[in-house]
Every structure is written in structure tokens, then in C-alpha cells.
mmCIF entry with sequence, helices, sheets and N, C-alpha, C, O atoms, coordinates in Angstrom:
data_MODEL
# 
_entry.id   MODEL 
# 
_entity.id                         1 
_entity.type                       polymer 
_entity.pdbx_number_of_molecules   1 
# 
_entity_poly.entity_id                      1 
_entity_poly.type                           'polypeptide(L)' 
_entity_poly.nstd_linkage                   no 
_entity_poly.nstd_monomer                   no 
_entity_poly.pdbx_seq_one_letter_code       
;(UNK)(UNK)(UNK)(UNK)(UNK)(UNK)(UNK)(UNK)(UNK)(UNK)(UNK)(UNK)(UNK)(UNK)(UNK)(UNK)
(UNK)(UNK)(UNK)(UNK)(UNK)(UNK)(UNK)(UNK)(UNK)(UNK)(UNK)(UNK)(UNK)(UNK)(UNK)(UNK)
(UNK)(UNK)(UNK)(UNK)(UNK)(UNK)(UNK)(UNK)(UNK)(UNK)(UNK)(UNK)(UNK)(UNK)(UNK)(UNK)
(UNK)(UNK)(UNK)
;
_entity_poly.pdbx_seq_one_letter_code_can   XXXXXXXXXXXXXXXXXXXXXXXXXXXXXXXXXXXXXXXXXXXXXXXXXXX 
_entity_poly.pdbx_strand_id                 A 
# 
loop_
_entity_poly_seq.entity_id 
_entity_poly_seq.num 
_entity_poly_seq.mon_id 
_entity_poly_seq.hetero 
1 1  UNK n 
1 2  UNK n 
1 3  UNK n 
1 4  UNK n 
1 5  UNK n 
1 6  UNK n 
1 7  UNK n 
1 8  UNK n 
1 9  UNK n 
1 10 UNK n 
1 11 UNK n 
1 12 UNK n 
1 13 UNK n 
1 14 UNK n 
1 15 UNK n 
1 16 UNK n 
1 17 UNK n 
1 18 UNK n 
1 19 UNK n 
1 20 UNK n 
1 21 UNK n 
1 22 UNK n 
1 23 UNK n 
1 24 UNK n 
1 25 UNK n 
1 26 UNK n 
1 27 UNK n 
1 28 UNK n 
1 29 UNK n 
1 30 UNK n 
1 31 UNK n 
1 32 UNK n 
1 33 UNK n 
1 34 UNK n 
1 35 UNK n 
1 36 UNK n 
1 37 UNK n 
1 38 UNK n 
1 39 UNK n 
1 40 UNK n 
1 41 UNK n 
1 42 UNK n 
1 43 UNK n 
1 44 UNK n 
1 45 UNK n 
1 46 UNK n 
1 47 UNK n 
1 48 UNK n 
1 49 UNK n 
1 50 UNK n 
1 51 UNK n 
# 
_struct_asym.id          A 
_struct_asym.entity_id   1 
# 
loop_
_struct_conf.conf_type_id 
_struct_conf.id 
_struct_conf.pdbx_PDB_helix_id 
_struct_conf.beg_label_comp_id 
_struct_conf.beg_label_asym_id 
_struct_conf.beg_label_seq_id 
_struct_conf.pdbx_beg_PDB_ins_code 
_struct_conf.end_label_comp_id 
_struct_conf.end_label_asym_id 
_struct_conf.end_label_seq_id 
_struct_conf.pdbx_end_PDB_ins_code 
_struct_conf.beg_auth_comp_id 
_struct_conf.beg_auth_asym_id 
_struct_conf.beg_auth_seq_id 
_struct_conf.end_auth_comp_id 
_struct_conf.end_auth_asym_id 
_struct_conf.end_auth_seq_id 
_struct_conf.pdbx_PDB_helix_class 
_struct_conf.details 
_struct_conf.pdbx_PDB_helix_length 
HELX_P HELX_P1 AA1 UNK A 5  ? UNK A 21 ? UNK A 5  UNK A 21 1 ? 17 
HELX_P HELX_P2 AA2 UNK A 26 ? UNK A 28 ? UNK A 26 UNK A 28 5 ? 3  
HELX_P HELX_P3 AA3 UNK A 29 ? UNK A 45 ? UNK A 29 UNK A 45 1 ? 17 
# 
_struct_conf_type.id          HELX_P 
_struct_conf_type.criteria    ? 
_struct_conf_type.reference   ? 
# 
loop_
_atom_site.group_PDB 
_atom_site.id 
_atom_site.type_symbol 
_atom_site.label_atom_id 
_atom_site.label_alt_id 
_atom_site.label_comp_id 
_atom_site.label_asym_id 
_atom_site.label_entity_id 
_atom_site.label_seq_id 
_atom_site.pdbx_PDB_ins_code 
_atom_site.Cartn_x 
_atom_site.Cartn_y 
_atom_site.Cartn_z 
_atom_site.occupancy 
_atom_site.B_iso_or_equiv 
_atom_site.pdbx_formal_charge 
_atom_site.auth_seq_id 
_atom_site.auth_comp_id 
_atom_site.auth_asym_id 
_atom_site.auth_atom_id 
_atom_site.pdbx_PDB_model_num 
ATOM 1   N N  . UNK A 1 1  ? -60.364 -40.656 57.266 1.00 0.00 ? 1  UNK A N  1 
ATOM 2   C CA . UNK A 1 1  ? -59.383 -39.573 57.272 1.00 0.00 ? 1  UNK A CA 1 
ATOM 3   C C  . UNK A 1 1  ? -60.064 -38.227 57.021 1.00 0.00 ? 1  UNK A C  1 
ATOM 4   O O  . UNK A 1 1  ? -59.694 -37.247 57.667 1.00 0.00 ? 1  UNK A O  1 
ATOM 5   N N  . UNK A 1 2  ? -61.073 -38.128 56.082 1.00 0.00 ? 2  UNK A N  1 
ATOM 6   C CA . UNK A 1 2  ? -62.088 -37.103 55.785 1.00 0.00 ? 2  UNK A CA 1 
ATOM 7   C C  . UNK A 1 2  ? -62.235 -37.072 56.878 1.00 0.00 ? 2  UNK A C  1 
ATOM 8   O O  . UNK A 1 2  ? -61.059 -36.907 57.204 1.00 0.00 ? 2  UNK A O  1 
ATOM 9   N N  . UNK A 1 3  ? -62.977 -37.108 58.136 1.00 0.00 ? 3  UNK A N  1 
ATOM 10  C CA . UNK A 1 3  ? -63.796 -36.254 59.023 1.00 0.00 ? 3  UNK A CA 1 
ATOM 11  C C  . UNK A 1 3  ? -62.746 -35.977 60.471 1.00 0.00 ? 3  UNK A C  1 
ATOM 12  O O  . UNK A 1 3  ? -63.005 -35.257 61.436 1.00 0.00 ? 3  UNK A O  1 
ATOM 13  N N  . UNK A 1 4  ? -61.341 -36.926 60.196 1.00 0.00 ? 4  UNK A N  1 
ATOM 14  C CA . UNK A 1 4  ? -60.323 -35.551 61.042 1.00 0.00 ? 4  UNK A CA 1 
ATOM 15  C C  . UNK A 1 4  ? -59.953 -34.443 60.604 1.00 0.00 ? 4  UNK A C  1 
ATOM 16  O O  . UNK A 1 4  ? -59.790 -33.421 61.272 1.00 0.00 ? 4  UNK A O  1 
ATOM 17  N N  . UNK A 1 5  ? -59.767 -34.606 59.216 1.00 0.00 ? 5  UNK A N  1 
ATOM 18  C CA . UNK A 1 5  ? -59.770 -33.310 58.776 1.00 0.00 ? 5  UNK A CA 1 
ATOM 19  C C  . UNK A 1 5  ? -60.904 -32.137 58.733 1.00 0.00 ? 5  UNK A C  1 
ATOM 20  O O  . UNK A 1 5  ? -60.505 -30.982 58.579 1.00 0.00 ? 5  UNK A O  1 
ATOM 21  N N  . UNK A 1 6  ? -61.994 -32.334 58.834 1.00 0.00 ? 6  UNK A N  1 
ATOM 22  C CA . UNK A 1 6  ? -63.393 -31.800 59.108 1.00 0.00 ? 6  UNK A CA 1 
ATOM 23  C C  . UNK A 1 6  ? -63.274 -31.700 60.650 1.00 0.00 ? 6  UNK A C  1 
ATOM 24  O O  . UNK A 1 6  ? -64.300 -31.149 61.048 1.00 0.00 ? 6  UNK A O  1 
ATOM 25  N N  . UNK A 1 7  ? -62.390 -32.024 61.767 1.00 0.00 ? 7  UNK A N  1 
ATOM 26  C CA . UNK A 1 7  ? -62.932 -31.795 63.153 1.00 0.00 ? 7  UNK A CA 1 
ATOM 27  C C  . UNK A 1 7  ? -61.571 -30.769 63.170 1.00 0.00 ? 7  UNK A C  1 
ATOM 28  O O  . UNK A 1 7  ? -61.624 -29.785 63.908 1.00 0.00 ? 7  UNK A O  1 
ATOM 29  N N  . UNK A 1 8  ? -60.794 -30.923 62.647 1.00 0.00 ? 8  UNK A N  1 
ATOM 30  C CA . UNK A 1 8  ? -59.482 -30.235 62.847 1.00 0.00 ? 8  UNK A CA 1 
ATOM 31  C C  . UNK A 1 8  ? -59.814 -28.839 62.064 1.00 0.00 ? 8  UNK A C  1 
ATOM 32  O O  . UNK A 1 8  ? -59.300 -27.843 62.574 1.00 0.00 ? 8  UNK A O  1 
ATOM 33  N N  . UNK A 1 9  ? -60.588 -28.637 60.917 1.00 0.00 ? 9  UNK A N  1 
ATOM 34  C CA . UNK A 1 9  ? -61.024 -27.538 60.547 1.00 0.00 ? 9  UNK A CA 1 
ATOM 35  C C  . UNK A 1 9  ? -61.826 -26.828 61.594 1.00 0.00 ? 9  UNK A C  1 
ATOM 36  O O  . UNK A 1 9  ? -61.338 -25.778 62.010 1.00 0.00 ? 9  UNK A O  1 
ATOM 37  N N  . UNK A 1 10 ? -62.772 -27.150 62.006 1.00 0.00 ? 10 UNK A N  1 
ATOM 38  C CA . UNK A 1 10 ? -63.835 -26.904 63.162 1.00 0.00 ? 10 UNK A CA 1 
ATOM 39  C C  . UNK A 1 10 ? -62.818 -25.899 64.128 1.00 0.00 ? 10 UNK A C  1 
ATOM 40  O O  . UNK A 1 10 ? -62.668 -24.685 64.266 1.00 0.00 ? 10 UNK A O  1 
ATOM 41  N N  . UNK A 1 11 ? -62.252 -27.065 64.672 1.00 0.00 ? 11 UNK A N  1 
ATOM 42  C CA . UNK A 1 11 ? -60.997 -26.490 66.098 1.00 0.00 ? 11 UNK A CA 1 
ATOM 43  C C  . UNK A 1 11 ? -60.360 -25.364 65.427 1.00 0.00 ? 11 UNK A C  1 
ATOM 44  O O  . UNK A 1 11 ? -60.569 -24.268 65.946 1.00 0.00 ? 11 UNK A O  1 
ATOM 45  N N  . UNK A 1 12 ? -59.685 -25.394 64.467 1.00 0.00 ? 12 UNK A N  1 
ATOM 46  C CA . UNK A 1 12 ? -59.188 -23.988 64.146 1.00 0.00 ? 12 UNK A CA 1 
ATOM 47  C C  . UNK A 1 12 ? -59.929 -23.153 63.729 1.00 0.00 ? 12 UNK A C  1 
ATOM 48  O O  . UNK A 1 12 ? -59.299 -22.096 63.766 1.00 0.00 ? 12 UNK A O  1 
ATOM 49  N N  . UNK A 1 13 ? -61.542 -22.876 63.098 1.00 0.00 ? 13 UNK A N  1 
ATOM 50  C CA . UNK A 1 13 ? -62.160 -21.836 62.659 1.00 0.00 ? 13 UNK A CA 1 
ATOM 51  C C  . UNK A 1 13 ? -62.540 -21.396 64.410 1.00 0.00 ? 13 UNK A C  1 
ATOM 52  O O  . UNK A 1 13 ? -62.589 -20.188 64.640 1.00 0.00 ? 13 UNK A O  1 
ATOM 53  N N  . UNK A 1 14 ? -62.744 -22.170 65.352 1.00 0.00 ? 14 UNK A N  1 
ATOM 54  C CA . UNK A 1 14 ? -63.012 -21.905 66.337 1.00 0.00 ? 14 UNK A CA 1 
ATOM 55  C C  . UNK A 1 14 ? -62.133 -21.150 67.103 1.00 0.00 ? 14 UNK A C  1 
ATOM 56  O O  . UNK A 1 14 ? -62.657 -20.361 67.890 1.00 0.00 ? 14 UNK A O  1 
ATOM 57  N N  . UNK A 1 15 ? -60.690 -21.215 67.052 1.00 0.00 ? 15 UNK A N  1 
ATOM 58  C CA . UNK A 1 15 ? -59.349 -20.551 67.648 1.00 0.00 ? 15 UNK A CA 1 
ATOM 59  C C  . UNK A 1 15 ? -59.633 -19.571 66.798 1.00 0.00 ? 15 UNK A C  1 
ATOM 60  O O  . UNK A 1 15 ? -59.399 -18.558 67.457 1.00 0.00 ? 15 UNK A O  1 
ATOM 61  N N  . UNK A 1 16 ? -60.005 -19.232 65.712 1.00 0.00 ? 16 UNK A N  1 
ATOM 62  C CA . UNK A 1 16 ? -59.863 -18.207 64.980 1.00 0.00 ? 16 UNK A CA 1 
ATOM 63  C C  . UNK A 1 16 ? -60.621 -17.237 65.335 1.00 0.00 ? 16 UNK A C  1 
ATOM 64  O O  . UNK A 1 16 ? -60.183 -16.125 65.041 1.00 0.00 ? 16 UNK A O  1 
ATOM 65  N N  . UNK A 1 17 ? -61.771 -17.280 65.953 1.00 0.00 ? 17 UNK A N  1 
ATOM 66  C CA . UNK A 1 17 ? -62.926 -16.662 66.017 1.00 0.00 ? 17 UNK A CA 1 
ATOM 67  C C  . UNK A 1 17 ? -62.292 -16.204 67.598 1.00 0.00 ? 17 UNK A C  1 
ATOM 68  O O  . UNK A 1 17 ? -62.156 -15.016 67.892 1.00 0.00 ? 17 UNK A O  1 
ATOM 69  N N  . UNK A 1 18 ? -62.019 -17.064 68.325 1.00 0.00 ? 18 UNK A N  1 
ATOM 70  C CA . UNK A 1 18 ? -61.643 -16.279 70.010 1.00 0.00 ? 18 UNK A CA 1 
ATOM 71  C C  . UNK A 1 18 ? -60.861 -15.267 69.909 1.00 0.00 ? 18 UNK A C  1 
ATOM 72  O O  . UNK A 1 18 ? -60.843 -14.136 70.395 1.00 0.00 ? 18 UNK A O  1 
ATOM 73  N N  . UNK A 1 19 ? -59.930 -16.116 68.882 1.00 0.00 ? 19 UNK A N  1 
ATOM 74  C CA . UNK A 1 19 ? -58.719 -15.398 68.905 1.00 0.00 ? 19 UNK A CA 1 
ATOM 75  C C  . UNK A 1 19 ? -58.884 -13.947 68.513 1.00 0.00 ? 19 UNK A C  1 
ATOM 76  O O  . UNK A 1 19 ? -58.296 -13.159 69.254 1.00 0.00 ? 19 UNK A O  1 
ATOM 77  N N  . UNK A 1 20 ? -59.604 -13.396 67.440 1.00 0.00 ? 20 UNK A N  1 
ATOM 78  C CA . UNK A 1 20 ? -60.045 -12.654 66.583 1.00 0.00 ? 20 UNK A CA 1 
ATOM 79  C C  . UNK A 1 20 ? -60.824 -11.605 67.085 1.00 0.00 ? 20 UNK A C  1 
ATOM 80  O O  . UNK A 1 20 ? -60.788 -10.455 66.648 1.00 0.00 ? 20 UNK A O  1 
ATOM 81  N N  . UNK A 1 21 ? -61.725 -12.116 68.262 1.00 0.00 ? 21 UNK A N  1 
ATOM 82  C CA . UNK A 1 21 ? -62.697 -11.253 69.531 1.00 0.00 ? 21 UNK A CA 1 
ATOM 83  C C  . UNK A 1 21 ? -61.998 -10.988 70.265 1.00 0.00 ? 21 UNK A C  1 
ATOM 84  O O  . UNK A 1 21 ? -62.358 -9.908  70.732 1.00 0.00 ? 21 UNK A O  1 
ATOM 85  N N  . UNK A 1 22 ? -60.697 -11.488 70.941 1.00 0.00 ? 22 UNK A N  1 
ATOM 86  C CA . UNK A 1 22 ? -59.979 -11.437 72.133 1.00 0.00 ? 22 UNK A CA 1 
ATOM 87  C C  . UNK A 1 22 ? -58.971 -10.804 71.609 1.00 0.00 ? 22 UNK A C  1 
ATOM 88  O O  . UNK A 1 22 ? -58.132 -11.213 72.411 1.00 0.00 ? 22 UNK A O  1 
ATOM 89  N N  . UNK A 1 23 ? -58.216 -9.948  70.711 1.00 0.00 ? 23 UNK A N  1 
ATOM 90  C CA . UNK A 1 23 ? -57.405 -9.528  70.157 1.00 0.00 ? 23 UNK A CA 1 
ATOM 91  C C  . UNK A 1 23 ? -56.177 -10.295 70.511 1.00 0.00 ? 23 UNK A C  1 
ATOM 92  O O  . UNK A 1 23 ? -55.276 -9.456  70.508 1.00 0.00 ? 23 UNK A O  1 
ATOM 93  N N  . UNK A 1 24 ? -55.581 -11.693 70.874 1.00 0.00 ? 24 UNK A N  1 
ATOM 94  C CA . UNK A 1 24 ? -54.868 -12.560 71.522 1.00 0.00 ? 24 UNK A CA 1 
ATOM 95  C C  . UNK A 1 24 ? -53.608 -12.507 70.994 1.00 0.00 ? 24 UNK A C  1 
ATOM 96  O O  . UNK A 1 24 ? -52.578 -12.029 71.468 1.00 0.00 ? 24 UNK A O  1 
ATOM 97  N N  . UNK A 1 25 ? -53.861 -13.170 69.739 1.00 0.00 ? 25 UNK A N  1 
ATOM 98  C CA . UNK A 1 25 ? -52.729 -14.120 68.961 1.00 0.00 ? 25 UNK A CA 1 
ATOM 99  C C  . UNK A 1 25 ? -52.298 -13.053 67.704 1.00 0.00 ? 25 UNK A C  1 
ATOM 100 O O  . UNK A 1 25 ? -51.232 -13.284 67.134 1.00 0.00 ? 25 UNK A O  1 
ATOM 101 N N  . UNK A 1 26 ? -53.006 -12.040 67.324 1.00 0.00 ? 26 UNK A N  1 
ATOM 102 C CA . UNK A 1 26 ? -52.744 -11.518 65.903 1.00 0.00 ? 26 UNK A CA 1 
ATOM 103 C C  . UNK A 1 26 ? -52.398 -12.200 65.020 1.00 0.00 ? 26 UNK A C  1 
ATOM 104 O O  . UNK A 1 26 ? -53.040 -13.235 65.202 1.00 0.00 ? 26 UNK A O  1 
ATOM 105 N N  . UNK A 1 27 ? -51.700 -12.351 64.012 1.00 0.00 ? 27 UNK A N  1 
ATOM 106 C CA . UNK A 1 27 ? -51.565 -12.963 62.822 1.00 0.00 ? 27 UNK A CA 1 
ATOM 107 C C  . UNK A 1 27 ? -51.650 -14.327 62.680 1.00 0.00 ? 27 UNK A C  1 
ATOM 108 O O  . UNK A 1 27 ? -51.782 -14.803 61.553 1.00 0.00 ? 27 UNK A O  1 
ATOM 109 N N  . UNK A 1 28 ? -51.587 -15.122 63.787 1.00 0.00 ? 28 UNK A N  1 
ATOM 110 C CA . UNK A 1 28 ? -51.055 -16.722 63.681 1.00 0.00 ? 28 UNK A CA 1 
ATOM 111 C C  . UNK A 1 28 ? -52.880 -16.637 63.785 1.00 0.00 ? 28 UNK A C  1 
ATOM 112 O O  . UNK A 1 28 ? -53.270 -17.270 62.803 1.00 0.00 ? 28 UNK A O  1 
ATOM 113 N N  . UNK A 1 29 ? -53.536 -16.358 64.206 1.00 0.00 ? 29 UNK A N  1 
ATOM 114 C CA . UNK A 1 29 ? -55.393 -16.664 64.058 1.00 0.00 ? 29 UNK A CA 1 
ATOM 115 C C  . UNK A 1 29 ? -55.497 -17.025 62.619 1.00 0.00 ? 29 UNK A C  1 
ATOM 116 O O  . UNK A 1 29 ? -55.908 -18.090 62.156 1.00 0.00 ? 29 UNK A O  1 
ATOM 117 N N  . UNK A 1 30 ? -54.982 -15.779 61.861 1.00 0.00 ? 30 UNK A N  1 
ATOM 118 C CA . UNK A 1 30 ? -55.294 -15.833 60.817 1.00 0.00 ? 30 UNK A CA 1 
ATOM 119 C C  . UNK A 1 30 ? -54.708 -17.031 59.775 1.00 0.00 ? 30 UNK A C  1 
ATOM 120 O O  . UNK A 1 30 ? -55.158 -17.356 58.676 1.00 0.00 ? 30 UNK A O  1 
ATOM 121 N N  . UNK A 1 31 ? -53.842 -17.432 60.321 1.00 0.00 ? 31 UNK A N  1 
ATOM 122 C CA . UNK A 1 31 ? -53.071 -18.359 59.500 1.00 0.00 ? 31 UNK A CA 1 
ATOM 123 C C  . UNK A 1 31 ? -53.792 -19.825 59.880 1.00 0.00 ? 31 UNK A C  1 
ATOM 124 O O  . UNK A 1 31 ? -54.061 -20.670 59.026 1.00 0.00 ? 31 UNK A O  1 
ATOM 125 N N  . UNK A 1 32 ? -54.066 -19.980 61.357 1.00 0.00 ? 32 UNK A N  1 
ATOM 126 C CA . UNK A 1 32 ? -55.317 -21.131 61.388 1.00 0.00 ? 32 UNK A CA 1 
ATOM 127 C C  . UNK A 1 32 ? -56.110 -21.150 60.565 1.00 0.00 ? 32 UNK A C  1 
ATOM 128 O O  . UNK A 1 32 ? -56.542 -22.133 59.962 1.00 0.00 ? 32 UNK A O  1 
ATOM 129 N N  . UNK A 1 33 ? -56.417 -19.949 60.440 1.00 0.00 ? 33 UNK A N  1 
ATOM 130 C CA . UNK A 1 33 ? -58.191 -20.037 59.718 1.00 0.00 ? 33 UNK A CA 1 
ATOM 131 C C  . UNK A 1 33 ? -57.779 -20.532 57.830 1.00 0.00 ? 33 UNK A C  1 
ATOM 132 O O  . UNK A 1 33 ? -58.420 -21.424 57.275 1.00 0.00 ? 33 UNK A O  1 
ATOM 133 N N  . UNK A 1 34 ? -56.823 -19.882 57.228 1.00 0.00 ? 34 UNK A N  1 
ATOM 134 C CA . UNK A 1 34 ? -56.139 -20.246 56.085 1.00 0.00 ? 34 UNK A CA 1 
ATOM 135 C C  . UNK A 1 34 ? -55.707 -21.934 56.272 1.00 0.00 ? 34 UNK A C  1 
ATOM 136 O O  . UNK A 1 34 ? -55.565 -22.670 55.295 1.00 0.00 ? 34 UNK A O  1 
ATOM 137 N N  . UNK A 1 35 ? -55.586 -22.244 57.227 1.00 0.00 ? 35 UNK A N  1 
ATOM 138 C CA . UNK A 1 35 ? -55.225 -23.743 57.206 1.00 0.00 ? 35 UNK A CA 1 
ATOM 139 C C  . UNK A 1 35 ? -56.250 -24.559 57.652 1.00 0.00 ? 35 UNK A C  1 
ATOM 140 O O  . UNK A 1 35 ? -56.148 -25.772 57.470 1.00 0.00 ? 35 UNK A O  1 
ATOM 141 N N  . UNK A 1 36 ? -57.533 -23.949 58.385 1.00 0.00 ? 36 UNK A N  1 
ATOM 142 C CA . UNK A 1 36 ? -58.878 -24.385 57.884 1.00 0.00 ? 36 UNK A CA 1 
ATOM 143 C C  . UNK A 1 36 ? -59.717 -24.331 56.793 1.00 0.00 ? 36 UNK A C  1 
ATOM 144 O O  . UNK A 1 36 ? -60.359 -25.331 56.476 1.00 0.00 ? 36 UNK A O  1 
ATOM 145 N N  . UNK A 1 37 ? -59.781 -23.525 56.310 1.00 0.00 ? 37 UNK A N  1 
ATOM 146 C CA . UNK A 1 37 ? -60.222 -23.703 54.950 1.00 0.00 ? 37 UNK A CA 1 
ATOM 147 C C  . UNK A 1 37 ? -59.819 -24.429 54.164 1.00 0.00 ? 37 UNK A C  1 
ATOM 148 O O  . UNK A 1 37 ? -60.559 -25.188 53.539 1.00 0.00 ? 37 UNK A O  1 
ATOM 149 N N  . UNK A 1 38 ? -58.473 -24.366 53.995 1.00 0.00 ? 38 UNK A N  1 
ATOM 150 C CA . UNK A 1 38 ? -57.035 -24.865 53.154 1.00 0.00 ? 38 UNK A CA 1 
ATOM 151 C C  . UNK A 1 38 ? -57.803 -27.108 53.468 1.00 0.00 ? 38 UNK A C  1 
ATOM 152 O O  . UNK A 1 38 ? -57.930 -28.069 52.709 1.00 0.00 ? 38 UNK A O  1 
ATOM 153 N N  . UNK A 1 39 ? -58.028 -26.904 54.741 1.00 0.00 ? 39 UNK A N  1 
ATOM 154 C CA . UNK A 1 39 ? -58.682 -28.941 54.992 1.00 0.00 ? 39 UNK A CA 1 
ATOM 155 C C  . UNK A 1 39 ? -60.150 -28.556 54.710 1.00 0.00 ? 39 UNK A C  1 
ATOM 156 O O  . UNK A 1 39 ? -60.707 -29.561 54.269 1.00 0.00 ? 39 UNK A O  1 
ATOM 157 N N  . UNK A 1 40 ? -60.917 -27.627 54.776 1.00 0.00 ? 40 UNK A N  1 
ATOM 158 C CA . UNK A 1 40 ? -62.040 -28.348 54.137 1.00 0.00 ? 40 UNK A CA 1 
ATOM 159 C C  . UNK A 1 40 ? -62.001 -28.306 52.473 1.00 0.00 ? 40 UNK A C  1 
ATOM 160 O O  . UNK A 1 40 ? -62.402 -29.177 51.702 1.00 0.00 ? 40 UNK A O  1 
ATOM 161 N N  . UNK A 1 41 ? -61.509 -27.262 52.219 1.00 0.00 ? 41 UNK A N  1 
ATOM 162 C CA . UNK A 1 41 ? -61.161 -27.447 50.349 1.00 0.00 ? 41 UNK A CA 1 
ATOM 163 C C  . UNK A 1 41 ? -60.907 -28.936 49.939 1.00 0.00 ? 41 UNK A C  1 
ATOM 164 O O  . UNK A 1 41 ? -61.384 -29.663 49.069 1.00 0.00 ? 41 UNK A O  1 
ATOM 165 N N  . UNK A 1 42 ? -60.185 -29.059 50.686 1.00 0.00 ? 42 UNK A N  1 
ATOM 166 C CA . UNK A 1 42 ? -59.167 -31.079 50.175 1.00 0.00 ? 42 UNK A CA 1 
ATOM 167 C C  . UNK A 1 42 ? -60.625 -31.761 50.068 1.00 0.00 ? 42 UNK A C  1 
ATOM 168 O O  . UNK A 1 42 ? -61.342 -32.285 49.217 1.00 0.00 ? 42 UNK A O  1 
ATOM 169 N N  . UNK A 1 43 ? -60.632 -31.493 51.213 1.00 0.00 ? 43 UNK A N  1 
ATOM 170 C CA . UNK A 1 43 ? -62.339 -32.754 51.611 1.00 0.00 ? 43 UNK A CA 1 
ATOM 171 C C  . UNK A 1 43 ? -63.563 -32.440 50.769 1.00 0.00 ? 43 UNK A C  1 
ATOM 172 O O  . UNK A 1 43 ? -64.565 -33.145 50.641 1.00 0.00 ? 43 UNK A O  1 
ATOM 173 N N  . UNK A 1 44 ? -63.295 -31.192 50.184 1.00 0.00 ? 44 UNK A N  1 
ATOM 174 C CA . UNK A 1 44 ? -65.006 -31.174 49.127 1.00 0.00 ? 44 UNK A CA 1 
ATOM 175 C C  . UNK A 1 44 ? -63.630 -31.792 47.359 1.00 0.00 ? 44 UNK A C  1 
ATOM 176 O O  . UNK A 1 44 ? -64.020 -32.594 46.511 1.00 0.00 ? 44 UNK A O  1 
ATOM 177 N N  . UNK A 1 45 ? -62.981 -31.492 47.343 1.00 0.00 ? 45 UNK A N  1 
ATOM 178 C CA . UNK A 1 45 ? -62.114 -31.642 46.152 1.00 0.00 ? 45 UNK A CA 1 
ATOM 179 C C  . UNK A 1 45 ? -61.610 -32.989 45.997 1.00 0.00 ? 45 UNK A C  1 
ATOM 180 O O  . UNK A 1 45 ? -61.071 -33.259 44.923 1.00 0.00 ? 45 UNK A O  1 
ATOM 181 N N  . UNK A 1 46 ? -61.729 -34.240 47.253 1.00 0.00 ? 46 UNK A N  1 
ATOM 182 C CA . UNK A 1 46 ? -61.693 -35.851 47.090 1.00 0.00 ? 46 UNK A CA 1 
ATOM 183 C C  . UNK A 1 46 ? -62.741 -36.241 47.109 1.00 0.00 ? 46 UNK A C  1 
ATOM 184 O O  . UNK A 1 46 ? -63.010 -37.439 47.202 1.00 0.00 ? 46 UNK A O  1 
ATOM 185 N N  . UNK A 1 47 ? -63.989 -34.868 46.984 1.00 0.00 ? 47 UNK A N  1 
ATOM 186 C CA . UNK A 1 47 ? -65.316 -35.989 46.860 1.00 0.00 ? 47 UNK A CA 1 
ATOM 187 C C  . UNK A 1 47 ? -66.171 -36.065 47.772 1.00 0.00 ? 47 UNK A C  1 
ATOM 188 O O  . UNK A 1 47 ? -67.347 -36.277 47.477 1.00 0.00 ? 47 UNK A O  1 
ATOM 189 N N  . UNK A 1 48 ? -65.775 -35.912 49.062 1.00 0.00 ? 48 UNK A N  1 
ATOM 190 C CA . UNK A 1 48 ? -66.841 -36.081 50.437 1.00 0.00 ? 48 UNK A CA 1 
ATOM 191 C C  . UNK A 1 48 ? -68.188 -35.014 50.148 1.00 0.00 ? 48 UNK A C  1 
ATOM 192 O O  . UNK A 1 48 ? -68.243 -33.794 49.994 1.00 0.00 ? 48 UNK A O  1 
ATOM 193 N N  . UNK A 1 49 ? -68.834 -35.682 50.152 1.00 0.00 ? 49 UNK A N  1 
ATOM 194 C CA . UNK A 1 49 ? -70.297 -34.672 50.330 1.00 0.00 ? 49 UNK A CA 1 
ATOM 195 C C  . UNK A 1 49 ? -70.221 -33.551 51.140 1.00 0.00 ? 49 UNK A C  1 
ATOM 196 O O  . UNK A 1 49 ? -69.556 -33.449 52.171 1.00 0.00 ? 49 UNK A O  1 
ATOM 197 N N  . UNK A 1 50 ? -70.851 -32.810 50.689 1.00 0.00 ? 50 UNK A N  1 
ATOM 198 C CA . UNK A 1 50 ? -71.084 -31.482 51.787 1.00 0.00 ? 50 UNK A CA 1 
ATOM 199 C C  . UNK A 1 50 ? -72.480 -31.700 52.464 1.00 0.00 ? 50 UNK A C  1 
ATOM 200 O O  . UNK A 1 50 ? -73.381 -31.713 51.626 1.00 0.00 ? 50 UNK A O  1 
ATOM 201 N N  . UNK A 1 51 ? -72.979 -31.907 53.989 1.00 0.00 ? 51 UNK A N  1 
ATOM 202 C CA . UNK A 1 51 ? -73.735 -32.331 54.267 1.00 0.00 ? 51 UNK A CA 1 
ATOM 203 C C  . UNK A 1 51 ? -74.803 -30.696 54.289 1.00 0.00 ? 51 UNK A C  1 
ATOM 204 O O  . UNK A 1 51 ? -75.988 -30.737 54.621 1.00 0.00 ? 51 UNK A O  1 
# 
């Protein structure tokens, strides 16, 4: 379950970043990226190594 949440972080820091260069989406980028961080926090805070 750890490393969907680690690929699903990925995909949204990645929307965040287009989004963010491409002036696209405005605010909802930003709210990906808060809900990427928001899954890798969980995953260092149950323990998974940080590689």
C-alpha cells in the first residue's frame, strides 16, 4: 500500500509542476501538490524508509 501511495505522490508533484509552468489549472495544482506531500508524510510517519 506504501508504494501506491509513493507513485500517486510522484503523479501529482508532477501535475503540479506542468501545471505551475503552464499557468493551466491555478489553484487546484496547488492543492495536488498539498495532497502529495500530505501521502508522502503518512509513508515516512508508518515507518517506510526513505530510500
Amino acid at each position: 500500500m506504501n508504494s501506491i501511495l509513493y507513485i500517486i505522490a510522484v503523479i501529482l508533484v508532477i501535475g503540479w509542476a506542468i501545471g505551475t509552468f503552464a499557468y493551466a489549472a491555478g489553484g487546484l495544482i496547488h492543492i495536488l501538490l498539498v495532497i502529495a506531500i500530505i501521502a508522502v508524510l503518512l509513508g515516512v510517519i508508518r515507518g517506510r524508509s526513505v530510500v
